[in-house]
N, C-alpha and C positions, 0 to 999 in steps of 0.2 A: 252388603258388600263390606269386606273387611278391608281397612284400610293395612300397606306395610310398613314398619316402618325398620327404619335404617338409623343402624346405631354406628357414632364413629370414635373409632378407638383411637388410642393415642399410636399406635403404629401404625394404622391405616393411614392417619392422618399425615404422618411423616412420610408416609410413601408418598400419598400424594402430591405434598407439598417440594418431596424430592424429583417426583416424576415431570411435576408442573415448572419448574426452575432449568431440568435439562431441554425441556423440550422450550424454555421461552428463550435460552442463551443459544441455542439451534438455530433458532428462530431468529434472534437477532445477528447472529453471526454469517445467515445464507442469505435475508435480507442485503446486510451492510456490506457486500462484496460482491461490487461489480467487477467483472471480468472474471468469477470465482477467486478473490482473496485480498481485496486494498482494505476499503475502509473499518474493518474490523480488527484486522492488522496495524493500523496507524493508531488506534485507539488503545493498544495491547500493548506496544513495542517502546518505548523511549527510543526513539532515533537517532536523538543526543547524540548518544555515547557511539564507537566504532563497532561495541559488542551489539549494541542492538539495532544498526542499520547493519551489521552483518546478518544476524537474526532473523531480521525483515528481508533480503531479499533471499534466503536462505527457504524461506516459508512461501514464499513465488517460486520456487525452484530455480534460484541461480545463486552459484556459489562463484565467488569475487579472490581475487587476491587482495588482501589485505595490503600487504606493503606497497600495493601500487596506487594507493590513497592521494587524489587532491584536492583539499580541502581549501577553498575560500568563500570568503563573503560578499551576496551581489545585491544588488538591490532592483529590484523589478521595475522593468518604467511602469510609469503614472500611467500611461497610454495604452495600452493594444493592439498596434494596426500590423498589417505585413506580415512577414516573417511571425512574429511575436502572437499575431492572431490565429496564426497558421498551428505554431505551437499548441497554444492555448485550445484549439481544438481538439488534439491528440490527449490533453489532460481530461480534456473533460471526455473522454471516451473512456476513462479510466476511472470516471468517480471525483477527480481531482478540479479547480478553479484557481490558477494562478491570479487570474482576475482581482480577485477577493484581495487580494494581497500587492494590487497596482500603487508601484513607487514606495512599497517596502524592504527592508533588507531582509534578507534570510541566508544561511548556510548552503552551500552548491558544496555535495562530496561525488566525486567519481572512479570509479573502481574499474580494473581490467574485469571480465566476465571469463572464467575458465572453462565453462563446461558448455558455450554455445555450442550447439550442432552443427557443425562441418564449417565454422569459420574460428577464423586466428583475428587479433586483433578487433572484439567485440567491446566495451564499453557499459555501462551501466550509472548513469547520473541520476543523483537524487536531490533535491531542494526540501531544504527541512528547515523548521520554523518552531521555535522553543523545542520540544520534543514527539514532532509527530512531520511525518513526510508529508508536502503539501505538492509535492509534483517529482515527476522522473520520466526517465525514457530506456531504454538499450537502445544502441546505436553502434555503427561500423565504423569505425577509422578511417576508412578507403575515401577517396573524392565519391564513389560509385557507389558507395554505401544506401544504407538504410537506417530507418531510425522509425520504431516501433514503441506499442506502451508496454509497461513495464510485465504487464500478465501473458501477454502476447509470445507465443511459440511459433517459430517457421514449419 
């Protein structure tokens, strides 16, 4: 029996080594994103800045008015309970653990949402911590409102 053997070239080699790289940043990209698009996105974007939490929800499909920015800084209770537990479960539906981050401060920015389907007065909050989103929601204005996670379409 004749054994074959297999010679590798330097351009085979580059294919492969190109082909292997598209298919592991694939791979890590449809892993890291629950609800199709958070945690790969938070690892990509500086949220920092207004350009790239526009970016960021931009790439969730929602586009924001800018000038209707408010930005302040909250700080999370130490705690969890109620309301706040209630929240915190909506995050973690998303990929996200405010938890992690109990009785720290971080950035809250909130944005008008222009392109919600068949509602006026939609919302869009994000909680960002150095530069990567650690929590958010979309939500109504209304009393009668709603308040969903951020990947979530009606």
């Amino acid at each position: 029996m004749e054994k074959t053997r297999f010679r590798l070239t330097k351009g085979t080699a580059v294919l492969i080594i190109a082909v292997t790289a598209i298919l592991l940043a694939a791979a890590v990209l449809v892993r890291g994103m629950p609800d199709g698009a958070q945690s790969g996105l938070r690892s990509l974007l500086d949220t920092s800045t207004a350009d790239g939490r526009e970016k960021y929800l931009s790439a969730l499909g929602w586009e924001i008015d800018r000038s209707s920015e408010e930005a302040r800084e909250v700080t999370l209770p130490a705690q969890f309970d109620g309301v706040m537990a209630q929240y915190n479960q909506l995050q973690l539906q998303q990929g996200f653990d405010l938890s992690a981050f109990a009785g720290q401060n971080c950035d809250q920015y909130t944005y008008r949402v222009t392109n919600y389907p068949g509602e006026d007065g939609v919302l869009v909050t994000l909680y960002v911590r150095g530069r990567q989103v650690i929590g958010g929601d979309i939500h109504s204005a209304r009393m009668d409102g709603f308040m969903h996670t951020l990947t979530s379409v009606p």
